[in-house]
N, C-alpha and C positions, 0 to 999 in steps of 0.2 A: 029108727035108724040104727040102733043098738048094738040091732040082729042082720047088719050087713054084711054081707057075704064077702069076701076080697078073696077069690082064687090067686095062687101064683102056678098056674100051670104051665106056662112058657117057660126059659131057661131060667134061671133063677142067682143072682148073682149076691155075692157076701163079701164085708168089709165088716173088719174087727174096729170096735171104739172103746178105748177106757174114758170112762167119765171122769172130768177134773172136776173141782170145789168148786170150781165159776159155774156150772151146768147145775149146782144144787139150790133148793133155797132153803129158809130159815127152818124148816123141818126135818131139812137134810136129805130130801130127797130132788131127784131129778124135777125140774120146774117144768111144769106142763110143754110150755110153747120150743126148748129147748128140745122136744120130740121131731118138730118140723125142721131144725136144723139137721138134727141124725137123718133125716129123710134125705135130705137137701146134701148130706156125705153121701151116702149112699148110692144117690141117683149121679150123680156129680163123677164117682169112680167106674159106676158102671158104664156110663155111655161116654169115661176116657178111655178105658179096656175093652168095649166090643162094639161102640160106634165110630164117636171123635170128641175131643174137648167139646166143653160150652164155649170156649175162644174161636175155637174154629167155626162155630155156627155166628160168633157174635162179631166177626170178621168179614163176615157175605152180606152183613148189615140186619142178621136178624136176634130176636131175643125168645124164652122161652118164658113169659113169665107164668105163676101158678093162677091158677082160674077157679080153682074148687079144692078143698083139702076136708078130708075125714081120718079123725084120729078114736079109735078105742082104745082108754086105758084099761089093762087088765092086772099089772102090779106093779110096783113102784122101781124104779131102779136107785140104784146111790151109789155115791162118790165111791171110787175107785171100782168101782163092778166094770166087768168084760164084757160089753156086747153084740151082740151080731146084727148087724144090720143086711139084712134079706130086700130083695127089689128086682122086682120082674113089670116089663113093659107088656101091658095087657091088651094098648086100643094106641093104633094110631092109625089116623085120616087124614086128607089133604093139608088142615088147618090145626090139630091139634094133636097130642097126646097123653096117654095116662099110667101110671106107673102104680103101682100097689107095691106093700112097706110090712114086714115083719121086725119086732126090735126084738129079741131072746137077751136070755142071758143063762147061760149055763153051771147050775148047783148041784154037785154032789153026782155028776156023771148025769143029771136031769134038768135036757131042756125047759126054761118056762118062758112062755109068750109072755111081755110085759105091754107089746102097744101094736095095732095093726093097724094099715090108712092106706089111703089114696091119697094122690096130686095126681089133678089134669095141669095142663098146660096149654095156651094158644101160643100159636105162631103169629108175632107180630113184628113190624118191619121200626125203625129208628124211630119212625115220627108214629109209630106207638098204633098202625095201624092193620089191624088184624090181613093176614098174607098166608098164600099158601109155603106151606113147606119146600123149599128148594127140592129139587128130584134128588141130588148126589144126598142129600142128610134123610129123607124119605128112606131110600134105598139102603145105607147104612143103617139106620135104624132097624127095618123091615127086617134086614138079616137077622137081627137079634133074635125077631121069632123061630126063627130055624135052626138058630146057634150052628148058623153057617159063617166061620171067621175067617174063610177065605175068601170072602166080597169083603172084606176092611184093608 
């Protein structure tokens, strides 16, 4: 699984994070699973900018929770470093979707990949039961692949 492939070929969307002390651990580097929350910034800004809140989908009675996550570590980040969180929506269907994750951080005028992944997502309704996508959040979404932002 190592040698997974995660294109971002769709529109591709960027949100600056500096790492605080709390995101470290006793090593002093960024703590593994603190990569899933940069994801979860990431995805979280992007579809307030080019679709709608997660408020507004959690408002119609539905929730987006994660169903699958893959992370590659490829170099460590640490406290107070700059980085970029990259996130482009690659698959969406009736019932779910899935978002691919670049984390960089930029040295000395040189990008370096530190972590790359996926999150899918199902569509499930209050009482936690797997639903199709509402059309209007579909259809918002859907634009995103066009990076057509005059349907938002």
């Amino acid at each position: 699984m190592s040698n997974l492939r995660l294109p971002m070929d769709g529109p591709v969307f960027k949100v600056c994070y500096r790492v605080i002390y709390g995101d470290t651990d006793a090593g002093s580097v960024v703590y593994n699973a603190q990569y899933l929350r940069f994801f979860e910034i990431g995805r979280t800004e992007m579809m307030r900018a080019w679709a709608m809140p997660y408020r507004e989908i959690e408002k119609q009675g539905f929730i987006l929770p994660v169903t699958e996550t893959y992370l590659r570590y490829k170099a460590p980040a640490r406290y107070d470093d700059l980085l970029t969180i990259s996130v482009c929506l690659t698959e969406l269907n009736k019932v779910s979707c899935r978002f691919h994750y670049r984390i960089t951080r930029t040295d000395d005028d040189r990008e370096q990949l530190l972590v790359k992944g996926f999150t899918k997502h199902a569509c499930v309704n209050r009482q936690g039961k797997l639903s199709s996508l509402p059309a209007d959040i579909r259809e918002r979404m859907a634009a995103i692949f066009d990076g057509d932002r005059e349907k938002l």
